[in-house]
N, C-alpha and C positions, 0 to 999 in steps of 0.2 A: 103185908110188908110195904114199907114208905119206900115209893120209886124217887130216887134224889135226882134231882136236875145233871144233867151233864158239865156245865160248869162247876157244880160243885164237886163232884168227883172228879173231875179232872182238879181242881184246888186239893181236895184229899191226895191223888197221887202224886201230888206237886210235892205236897208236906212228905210226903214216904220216902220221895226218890232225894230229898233232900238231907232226911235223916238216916239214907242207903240203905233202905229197908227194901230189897229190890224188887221180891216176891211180890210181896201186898202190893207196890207200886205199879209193878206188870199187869196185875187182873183189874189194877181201878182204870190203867189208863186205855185198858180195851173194851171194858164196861161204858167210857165215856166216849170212846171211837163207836161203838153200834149207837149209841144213844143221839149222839149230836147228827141234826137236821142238816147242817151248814158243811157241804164237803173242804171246805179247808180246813177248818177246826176239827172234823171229825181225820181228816191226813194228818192232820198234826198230832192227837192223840195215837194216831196210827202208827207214828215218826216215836213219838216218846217211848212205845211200847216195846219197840225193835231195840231202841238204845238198852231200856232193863231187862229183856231177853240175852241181850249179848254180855252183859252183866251176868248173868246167871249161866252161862255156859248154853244157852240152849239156843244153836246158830241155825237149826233148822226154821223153830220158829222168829225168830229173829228174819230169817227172808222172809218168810212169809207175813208180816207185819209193814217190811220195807215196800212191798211189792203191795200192798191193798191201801198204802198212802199215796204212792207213785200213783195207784191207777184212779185214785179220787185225785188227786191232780190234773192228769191229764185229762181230764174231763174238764176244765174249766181253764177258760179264757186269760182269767187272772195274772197277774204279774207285778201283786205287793210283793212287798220285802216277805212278809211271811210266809207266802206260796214261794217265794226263791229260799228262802234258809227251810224250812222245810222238805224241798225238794233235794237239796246238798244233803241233810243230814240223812232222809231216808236212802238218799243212792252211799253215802259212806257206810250206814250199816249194812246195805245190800253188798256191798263189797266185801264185807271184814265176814259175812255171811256165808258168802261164794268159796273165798280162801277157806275159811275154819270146815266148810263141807266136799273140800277136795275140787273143785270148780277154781284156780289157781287162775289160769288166763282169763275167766269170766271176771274173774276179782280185779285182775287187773284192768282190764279195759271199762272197768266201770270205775275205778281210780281214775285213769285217764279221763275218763269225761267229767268227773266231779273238776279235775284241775282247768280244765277246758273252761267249765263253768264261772269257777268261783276265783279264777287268774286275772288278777288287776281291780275286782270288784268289789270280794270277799272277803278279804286280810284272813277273818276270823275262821276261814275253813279252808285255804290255802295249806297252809301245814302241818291239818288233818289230811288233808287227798295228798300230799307226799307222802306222808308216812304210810298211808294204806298202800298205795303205789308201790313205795318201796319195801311193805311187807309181802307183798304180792309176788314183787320180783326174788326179794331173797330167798323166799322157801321155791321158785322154780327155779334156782341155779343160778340166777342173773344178778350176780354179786354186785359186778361193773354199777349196771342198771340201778341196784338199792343203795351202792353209797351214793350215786348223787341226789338219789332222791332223799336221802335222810340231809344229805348235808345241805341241803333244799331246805327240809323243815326247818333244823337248825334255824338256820339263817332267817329265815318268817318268823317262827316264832320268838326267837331274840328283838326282832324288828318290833312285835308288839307290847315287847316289855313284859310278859308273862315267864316269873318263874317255874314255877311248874311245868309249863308247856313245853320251857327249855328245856327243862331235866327228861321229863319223859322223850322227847324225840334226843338224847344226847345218849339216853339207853339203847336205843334203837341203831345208833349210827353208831357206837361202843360194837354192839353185836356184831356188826357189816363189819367193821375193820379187823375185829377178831376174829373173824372167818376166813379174811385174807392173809394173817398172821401180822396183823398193824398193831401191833402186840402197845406201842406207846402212847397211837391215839385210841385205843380201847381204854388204857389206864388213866389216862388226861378225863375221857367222859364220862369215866363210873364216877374220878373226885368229885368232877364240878356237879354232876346230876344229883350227886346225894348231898354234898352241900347246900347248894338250891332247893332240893327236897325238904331240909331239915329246919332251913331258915325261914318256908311259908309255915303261917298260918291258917290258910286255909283247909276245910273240913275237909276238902277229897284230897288232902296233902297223902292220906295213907298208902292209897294205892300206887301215886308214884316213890314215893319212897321205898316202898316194898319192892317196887323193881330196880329200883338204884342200887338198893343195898344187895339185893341178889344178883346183879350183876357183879356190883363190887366182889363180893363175894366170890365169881366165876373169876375177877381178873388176877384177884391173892395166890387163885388155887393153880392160876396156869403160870404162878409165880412161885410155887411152893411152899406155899405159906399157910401151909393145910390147916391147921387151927385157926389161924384169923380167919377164914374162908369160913370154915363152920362156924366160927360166933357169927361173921356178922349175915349170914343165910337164917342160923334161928332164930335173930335179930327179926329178920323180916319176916319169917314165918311167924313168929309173938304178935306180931304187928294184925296179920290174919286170923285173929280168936274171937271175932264177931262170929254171933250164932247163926245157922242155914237161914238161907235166905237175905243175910247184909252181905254177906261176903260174893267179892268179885271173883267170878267162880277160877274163869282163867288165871285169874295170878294167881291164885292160891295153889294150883293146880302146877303151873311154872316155878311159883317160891318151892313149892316140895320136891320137884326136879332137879332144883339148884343147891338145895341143900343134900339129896340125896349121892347128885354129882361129888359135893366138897367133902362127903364123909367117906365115899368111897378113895377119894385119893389120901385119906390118910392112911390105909392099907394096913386099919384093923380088922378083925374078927368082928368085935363086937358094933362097931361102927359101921359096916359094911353089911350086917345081919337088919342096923336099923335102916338103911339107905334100902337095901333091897322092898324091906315093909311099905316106908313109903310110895315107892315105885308103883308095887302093888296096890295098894289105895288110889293111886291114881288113874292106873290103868282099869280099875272094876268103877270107875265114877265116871273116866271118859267112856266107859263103853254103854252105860247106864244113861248117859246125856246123848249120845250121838257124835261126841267131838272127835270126829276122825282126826286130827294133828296130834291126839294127845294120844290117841289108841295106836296109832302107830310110833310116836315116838316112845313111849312108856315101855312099852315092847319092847322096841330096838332097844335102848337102855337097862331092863330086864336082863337084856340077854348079855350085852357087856357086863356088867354086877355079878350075874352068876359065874363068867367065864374069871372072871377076877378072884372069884374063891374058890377057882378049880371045881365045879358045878355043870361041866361040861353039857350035859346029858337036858339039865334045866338051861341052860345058855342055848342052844341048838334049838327045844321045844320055842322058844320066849322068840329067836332070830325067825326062826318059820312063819309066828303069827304077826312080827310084824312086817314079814312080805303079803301075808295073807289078806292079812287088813289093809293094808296100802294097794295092794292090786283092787280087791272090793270093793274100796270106798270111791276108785276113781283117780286115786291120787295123779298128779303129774309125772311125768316120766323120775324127774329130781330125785323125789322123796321115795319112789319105786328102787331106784339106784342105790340107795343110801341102805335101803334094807338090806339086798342083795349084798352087797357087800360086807355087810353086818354077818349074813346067813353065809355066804361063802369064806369067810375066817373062817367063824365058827366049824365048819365041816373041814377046812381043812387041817385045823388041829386034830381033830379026831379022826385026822388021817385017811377020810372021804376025799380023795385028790377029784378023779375021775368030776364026781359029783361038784365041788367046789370050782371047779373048772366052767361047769356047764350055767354055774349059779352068776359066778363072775361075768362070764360072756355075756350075759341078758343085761350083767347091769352095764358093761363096756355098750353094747346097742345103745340101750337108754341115752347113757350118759351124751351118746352123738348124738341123737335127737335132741338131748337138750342145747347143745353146743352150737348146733346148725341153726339154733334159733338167736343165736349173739349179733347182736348188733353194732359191735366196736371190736378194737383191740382188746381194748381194756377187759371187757368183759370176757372175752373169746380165752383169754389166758388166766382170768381168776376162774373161769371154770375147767380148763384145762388142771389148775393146780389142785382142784376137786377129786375131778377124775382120777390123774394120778395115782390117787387111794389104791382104786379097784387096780389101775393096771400094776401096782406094787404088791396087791395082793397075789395077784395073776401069779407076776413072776417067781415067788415064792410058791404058790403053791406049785407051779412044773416044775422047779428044781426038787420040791421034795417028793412030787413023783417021778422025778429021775429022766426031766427033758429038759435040760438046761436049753437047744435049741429054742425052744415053742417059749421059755421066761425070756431069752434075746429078742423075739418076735416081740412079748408083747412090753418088754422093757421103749422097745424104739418106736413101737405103731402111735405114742403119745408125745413124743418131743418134735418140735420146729413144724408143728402142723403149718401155723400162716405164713412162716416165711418162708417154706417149701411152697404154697401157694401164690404167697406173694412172688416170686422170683418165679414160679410157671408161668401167672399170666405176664410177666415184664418180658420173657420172651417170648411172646403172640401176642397174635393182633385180635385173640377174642376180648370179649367183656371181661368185666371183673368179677367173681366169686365174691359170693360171702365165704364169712368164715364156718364152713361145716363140714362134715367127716369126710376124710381120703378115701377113695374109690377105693384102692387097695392097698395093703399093707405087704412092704417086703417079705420075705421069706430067707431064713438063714444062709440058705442056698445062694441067693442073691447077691448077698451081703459077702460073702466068699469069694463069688463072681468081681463084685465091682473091687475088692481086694486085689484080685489078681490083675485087671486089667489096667489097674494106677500104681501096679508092685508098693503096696502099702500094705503096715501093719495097723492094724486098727484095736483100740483098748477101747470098751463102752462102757463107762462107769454105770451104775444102778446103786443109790443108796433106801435100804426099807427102815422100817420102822419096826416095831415086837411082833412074833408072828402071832398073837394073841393082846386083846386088847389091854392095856398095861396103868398106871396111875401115870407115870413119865415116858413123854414122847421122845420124836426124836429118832435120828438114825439109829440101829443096834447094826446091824450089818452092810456089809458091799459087796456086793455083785462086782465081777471081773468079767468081762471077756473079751478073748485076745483072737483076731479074724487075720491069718496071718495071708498071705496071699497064694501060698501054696493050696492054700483049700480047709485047713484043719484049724477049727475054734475048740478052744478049749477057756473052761469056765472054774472062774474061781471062788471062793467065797472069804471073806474076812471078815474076821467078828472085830467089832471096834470097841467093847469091853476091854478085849487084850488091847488094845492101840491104847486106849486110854491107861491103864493100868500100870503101860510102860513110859508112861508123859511125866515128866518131873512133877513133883509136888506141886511149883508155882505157875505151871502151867493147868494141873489137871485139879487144881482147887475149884471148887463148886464155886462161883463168885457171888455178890450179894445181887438180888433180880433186879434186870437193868429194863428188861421188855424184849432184849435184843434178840432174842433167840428164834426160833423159828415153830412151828407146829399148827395145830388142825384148827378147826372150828371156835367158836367161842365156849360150846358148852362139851368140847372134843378134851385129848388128852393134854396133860401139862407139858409148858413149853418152857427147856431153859435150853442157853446154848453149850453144846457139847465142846470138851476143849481144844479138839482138833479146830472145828472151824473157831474158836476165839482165839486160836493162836493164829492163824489165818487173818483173822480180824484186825487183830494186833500187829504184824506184819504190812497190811495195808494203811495201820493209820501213822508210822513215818512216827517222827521226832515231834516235839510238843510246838514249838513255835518255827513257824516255818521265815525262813533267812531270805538274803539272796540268792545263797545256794543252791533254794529246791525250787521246783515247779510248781509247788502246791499252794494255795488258794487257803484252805479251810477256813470258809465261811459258814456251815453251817454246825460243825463242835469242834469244841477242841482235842487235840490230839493227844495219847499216848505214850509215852515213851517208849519205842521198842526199834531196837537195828535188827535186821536183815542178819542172822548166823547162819554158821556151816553147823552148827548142832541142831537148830531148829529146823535147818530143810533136810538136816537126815531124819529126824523124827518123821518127818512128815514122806519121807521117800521111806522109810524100813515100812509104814503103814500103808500107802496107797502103790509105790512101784516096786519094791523087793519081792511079793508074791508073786509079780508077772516077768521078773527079769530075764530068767531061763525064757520063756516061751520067745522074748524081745531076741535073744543073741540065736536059737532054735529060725526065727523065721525069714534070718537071709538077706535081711531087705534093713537099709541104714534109712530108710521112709516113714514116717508116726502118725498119726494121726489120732488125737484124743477127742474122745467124745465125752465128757464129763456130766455131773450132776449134782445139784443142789450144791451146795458149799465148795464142793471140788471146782466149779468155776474160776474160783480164785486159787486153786492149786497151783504155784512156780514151776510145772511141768520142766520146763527147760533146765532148771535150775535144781532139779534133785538127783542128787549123788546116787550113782550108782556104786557094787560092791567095793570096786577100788578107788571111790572118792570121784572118780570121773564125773561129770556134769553130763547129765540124760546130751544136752546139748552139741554136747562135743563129738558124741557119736551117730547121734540120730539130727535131722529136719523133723521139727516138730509142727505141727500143725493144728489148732484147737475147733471143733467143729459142734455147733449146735445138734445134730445129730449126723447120723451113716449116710441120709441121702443127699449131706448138700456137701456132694463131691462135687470133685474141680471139675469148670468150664470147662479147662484149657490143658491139655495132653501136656507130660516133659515136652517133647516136641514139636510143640506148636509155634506158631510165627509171633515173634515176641510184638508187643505193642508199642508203634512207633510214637512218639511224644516230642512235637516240636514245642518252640521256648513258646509258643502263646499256648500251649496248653500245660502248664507245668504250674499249677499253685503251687504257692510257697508264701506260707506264712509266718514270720517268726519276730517274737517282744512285741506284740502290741504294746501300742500304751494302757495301761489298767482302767477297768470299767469304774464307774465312780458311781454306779447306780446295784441295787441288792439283786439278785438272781431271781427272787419272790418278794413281793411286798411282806412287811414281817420280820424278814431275815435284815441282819448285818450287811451293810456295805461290806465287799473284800478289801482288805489294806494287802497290796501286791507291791512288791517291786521290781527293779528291770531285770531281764533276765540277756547278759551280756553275751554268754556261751550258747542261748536259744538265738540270739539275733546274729553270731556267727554262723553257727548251721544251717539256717536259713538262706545266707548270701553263699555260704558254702555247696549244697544243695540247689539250688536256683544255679549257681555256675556250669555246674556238670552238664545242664541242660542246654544251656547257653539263656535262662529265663534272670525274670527281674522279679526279686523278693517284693510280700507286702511287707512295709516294716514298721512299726510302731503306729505313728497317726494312720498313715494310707492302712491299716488293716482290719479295719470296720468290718460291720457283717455284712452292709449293703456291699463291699466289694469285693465281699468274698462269695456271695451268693451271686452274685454277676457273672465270675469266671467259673464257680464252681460245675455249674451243667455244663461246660464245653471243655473242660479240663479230663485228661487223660490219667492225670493220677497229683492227688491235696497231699499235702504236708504242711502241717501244724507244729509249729514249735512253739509256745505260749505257756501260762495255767492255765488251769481243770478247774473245775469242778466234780467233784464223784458222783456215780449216781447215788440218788438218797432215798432210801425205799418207804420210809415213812410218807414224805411229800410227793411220793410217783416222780421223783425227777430223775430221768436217767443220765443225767449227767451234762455239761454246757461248756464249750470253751473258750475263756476270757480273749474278746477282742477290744480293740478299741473304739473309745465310746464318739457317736458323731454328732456331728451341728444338730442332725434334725431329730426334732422332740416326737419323742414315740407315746402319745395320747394312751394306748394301753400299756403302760407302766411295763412294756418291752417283755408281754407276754405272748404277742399274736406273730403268729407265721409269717408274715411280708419283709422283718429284720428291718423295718424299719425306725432306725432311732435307739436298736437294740444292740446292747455293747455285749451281746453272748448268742455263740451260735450254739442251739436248742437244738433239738431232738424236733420240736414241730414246724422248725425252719428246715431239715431235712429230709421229714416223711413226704412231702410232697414232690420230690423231684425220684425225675428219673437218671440215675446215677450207672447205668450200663456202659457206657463208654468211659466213665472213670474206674477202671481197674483196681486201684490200689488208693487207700487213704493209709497214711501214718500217723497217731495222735501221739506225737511227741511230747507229752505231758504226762501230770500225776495224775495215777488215778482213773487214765481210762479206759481199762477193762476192768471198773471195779463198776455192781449194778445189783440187780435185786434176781437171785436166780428164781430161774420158775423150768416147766416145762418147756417153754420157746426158744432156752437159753438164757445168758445172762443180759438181763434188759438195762443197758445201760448202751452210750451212746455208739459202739463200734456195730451191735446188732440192729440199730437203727439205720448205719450204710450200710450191713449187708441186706437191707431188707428194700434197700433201691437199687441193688443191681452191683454194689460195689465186691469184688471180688476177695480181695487180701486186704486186711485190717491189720495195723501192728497196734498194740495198746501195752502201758506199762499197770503195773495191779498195783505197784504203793506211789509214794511221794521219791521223784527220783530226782538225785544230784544235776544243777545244770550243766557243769564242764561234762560230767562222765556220758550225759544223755547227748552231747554233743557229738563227744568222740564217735560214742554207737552209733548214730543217726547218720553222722557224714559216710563212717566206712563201711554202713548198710547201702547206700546208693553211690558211694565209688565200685561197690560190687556190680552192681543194677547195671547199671551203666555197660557193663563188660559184657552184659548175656548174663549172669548169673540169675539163678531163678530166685523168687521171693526168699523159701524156706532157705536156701542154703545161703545165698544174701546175709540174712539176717544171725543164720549160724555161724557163720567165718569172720561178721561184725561181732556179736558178742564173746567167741574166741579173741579177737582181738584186743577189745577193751580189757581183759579180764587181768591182759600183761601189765595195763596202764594204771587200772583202777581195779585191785585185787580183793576188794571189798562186797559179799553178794548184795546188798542192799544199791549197789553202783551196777550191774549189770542182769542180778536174775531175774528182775520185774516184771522182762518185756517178752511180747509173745505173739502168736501171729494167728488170726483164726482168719479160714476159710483158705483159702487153694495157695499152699505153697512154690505150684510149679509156673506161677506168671512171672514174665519176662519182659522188661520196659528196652525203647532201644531208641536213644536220641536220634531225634534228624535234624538236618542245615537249615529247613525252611522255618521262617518263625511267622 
């Protein structure tokens, strides 16, 4: 037999790996790695052989190729371009190696050094080490972490002008936002990435296209659009009909995932029998290759499939093995969690509570292992919205073994984690906490206690989702529970099938898919929005063009047309307050405090009619609370806060900003707002203080007096928060002399004609009591577990105690009236809550219109009390 030179087999595997023959390719370029004399060239066939290993699905050997190039490397002095790009590509596949065999943090810290490497130097492998990075992060939980890193790639690979490169990292970053429920930037990167896909001509155009379109695919289906979703998954699957060995194992492996996904939501028989087949094919090929991601996820999926066709018995078997596999192979705690949760549905449909209990709890541990490892907000609360799952699961299943207590425990052990943290360490003088799991979690008992000792009644919303996994997501039910201060909770349940059923026609119409909706993962259940919260939605987006008359800005869509009814806030009170009314007049106490969830954030608490039309408001101080423990600082009877005139901001009509909120967006066209710059001199009076007004009310001099101010008041336009852009919301000041070099996106407010959320996380805001956002729109934000992340949670998260915010676009005369004889109350010893209850009774004589008065609301301690002094 003729032994061929090494260069020439290395030429033979050139021509293979060209014509994606991957197999043939793999054995020549290892044939030509033992052969060559010359350890670069023999790394470098080392380097090529890892790449068609990982082609072929076989990630074990795949490190092990990456690792006998690495060490013919480091063996030599060298420092051509070829010893450097060979050394990036063997440490990328050593990455994508690590991740695919359960070694998730290895993968990643070998990510990070590839970008360490090839940062500033490498263009061409920049946007590779992101995207590894940020596949690294995503599958261990660290959402935050992987969309920057995709929108990292993005941006490289746009920079070098490569189509392709674009589309494939535009899949990747689609996936990340679909997992956070960015339902519109998921639908924006399937277009563009399969457009791009479809317009090269290049030979490996298949494989990204294959993943374009099965995303696409993924974004139809979480739009219900079940047939398009299946064409264009077989589309992509057609695409994979290359015989064993061309084909790239993992897509092919993913495209059957995503197809099997899209046929299960059309919630046939016979479509559902061929989804489950594929499953199985995949799972008997990953476990045949070694590919732990796919043996566990094929599994977990399995076991959703069966449970979807009433296959209990095979749903529970399929959930078991993919704990089994994911504990075995190593996995990260993430993908550990994810099972568990899987396995504990499963068991507690079949009425295994006990058991289901025990299954959930492992994956609640887990999940705070992974949590304690967040390194931002950002990220601490997209996996907060993860977890969630498990503790939704939790709560369901103790109610249906009959402890509604122990579903209360674990409904609340998950909300306002950081800003319960945040606001411990602001009162010490210790260090600061990352963000990672509470020592301890209340006890209902507790919750009963701190009841009694503030004479409050306390409502904890809880909204779940299907108690079995379903094709459409989405709330089906609510959780009640009412902690009256006497001691006795009592727990309720509301099916929101019936809420909906009893919604007019033009409210409870299925709409055409906007993205707006809310729900799980990218390749999780379908998301549309349910008509409670779009009527809610609707309520907050105000009249279409906004006048002089409103407060509102809308810069970033257009509006709506919808008023504010007394029909629409019964609907919305016969569904969320009529079932706890009785326990509300039962427990003695004219005190409220709501703890709400997901959508009910923007509920008009104050503003729904009770059985005789009364306004919740008119009988009760209502108070709106991120959860049970961020109860009030400050007792009824505590020594109210004295505020002389140099501590009294008041800011009301700036002159309108002339610069866009984000680069991208519209300039706002605003105009003056005569009845905000009245309340504003009116207000500033009381105190004996001097209003900022129009030009003077810049951000530079509002961040001046804000740290030594006693209690802010804003009278201006909003901005909302906008959950697509992470913005939680901004409010319009006026714009100054000096030129803000970053386009008035950086925390210092300098030059910036909008005071941001990142101009106020850094201060300490303890000594300012009470902020009022006398505008549109701010308590409107993007709900999670934290609460609702828009700009009033960002003062309670520096120390400020009482926040008033209005949820839609409010009238400027009538927001005047409110505002003045809210702090003519103040003024007197009157405490926040009841302040603001005896102002909006007031208004309601003047301006009998609800969209003029039920907007406004007050989160966090209603019993602070402001108390002017002489000294200024």
């Amino acid at each position: 037999m003729i032994r061929l030179p090494p260069t020439v087999r290395r030429i033979r595997a050139d021509r293979s790996a060209k014509r994606q023959r991957w197999a043939e390719a793999y054995d020549m370029y290892r044939e030509a790695a033992r052969a060559y004399p010359e350890r670069v060239l023999a790394a470098a066939c080392w380097q090529d052989a890892a790449g068609m290993a990982g082609r072929l699905g076989r990630y074990s050997e795949q490190g092990d190729c990456s690792r006998r190039s690495l060490a013919l490397l480091n063996g030599t002095v060298l420092n051509t371009p070829l010893v450097r790009r060979t050394r990036i590509r063997a440490l990328l596949a050593l990455a994508e190696s690590l991740y695919r065999t359960g070694d998730l943090t290895g993968g990643e810290e070998v990510a990070r050094r590839v970008y360490g490497m090839a940062a500033g130097k490498d263009a061409d492998f920049a946007a590779e080490a992101f995207h590894r990075l940020g596949q690294a992060q995503l599958l261990q939980g660290q959402v935050g972490g992987a969309l920057t890193a995709f929108v990292r790639a993005v941006e490289t690979a746009r920079a070098g002008g490569q189509g392709l490169e674009v589309a494939q990292e535009l899949v990747s970053l689609g996936v990340a936002a679909a997992t956070v429920g960015d339902d519109a930037t998921a639908r924006d990167c399937a277009a563009e990435a399969e457009r791009l896909a479809r317009a090269s001509t290049r030979r490996e155009r298949t494989t990204v296209l294959v993943s374009a379109l099965g995303f696409r695919a993924l974004v139809l289906r979480r739009e219900r659009r079940g047939e398009e979703a299946v064409a264009y998954a077989r589309e992509a699957l057609t695409l994979l009909s290359d015989p064993v060995g061309r084909q790239d194992v993992a897509v092919l492996a993913q495209s059957r995932e995503r197809l099997a996904t899209c046929l299960l939501s059309c919630d046939e028989p016979q479509k559902a029998a061929e989804a489950i087949d594929l499953l199985r094919r995949n799972h008997a090929e990953a476990v045949e290759r070694g590919d732990v991601l796919f043996v566990v996820s094929s599994a977990a999926n399995l076991a959703g499939a069966h449970a979807l066709v009433d296959a209990m018995e095979e749903a529970l078997a399929w959930a078991e093995r993919a704990v089994d596999a994911a504990r075995n192979a190593g996995q990260g705690p993430h993908m550990a969690a994810s099972t568990l949760l899987t396995l504990g549905t499963m068991l507690q449909v079949r009425g295994k509570h006990a058991e289901a209990d025990r299954r959930l709890l492992e994956a609640v541990t887990l999940w705070e292992q992974v949590r304690a490892t967040s390194r931002n907000e950002i990220e601490h609360i997209d996996l907060l919205g993860e977890q969630a799952q498990v503790y939704r699961a939790l709560q369901r299943c103790r109610v249906a073994g009959g402890d509604p207590d122990g579903a209360l425990e674990a409904a609340e052990r998950v909300r306002g984690l950081l800003l319960e943290q945040r606001l411990l360490v602001g009162r010490s003088s210790g260090p600061v906490p990352g963000p990672g799991p509470r020592t301890a979690a209340w006890t209902a008992r507790e919750l009963s206690e701190q009841a009694a000792r503030n004479n409050t009644v306390t409502l904890v919303y809880s909204l779940l989702g299907p108690a079995r996994p379903s094709v459409r997501s989405g709330a089906t039910t609510a959780y009640v529970w009412v902690i009256a201060p006497g001691g006795t909770r009592r727990h309720h349940e509301i099916d929101l099938a019936t809420v909906r059923a009893a919604m007019p026609s033009a409210v409870a119409a299925d709409p055409a898919p906007s993205g707006g909706g809310t729900g799980g993962g990218a390749d999780g259940a379908t998301a549309a929005e349910p008509p409670e919260e779009r009527l809610l939605r609707a309520l907050s987006q105000g009249t279409v063009v906004p006048d002089a008359s409103t407060r509102d800005s809308s810069p970033l869509a257009e509006r709506e047309s919808h008023l504010v009814t007394d029909a629409q806030l019964r609907l919305l009170a016969d569904a969320f307050l009529r079932p706890v009314e009785d326990d509300l007049t039962a427990a003695g106490t004219r005190r409220l405090v709501v703890v709400p969830d997901g959508f009910l954030h923007h509920l008009p608490f104050n503003a729904l009619p009770l059985r005789d039309s009364t306004p919740l408001v008119d009988r009760y101080t209502v108070a709106v609370a991120p959860s049970t423990r961020q109860s009030p600082r400050a007792a009824g009877g505590s020594r109210p806060v004295e505020v002389s005139s140099s501590q009294a901001l008041v800011v009301g009509n700036p002159d309108p900003p002339t610069q866009p909120l984000m680069p991208g967006l519209p300039a706002p066209v605003l105009r003056a707002l005569p009845a905000a710059e009245r309340e504003a001199r009116d207000v500033a009076d009381l105190y004996g203080a001097r209003a900022l007004l129009g030009a003077e009310a810049t951000c530079e001099a509002v961040l001046a007096r804000l740290p030594r101010a006693r209690f802010a008041h804003f009278a201006t336009h909003a901005l909302a928060g906008e959950e697509v852009l992470r913005i939680p919301g901004a409010l319009c000041l006026a714009p100054s002399g000096t030129p803000d070099p970053g386009g008035g996106t950086h925390g210092d407010g300098a030059g910036d004609s909008y005071l941001r959320a990142g101009h106020i996380e850094p201060l300490d805001l303890s000594d300012c009591p009470l902020v009022v956002l006398s505008a549109c729109q701010t308590g409107w934000g993007k709900p999670s577990p934290e609460g609702n992340l828009g700009l009033a949670r960002t003062f309670l998260a520096t120390g400020v105690e009482s926040v008033v915010v209005s949820l839609w676009p409010v009238d400027d005369r009538a927001t005047a009236d409110l505002m003045t004889a809210f702090h003519r109350y103040l003024v007197t010893g009157t405490t926040t809550g009841e302040a603001l209850r005896r102002a909006v009774r007031d208004t309601r004589r003047r301006h009998p219109r609800p969209e003029d008065w039920a907007g406004f609301s007050l989160l966090g301690n209603a019993d602070l009390r402001l108390s002017p002094v002489a000294r200024g």
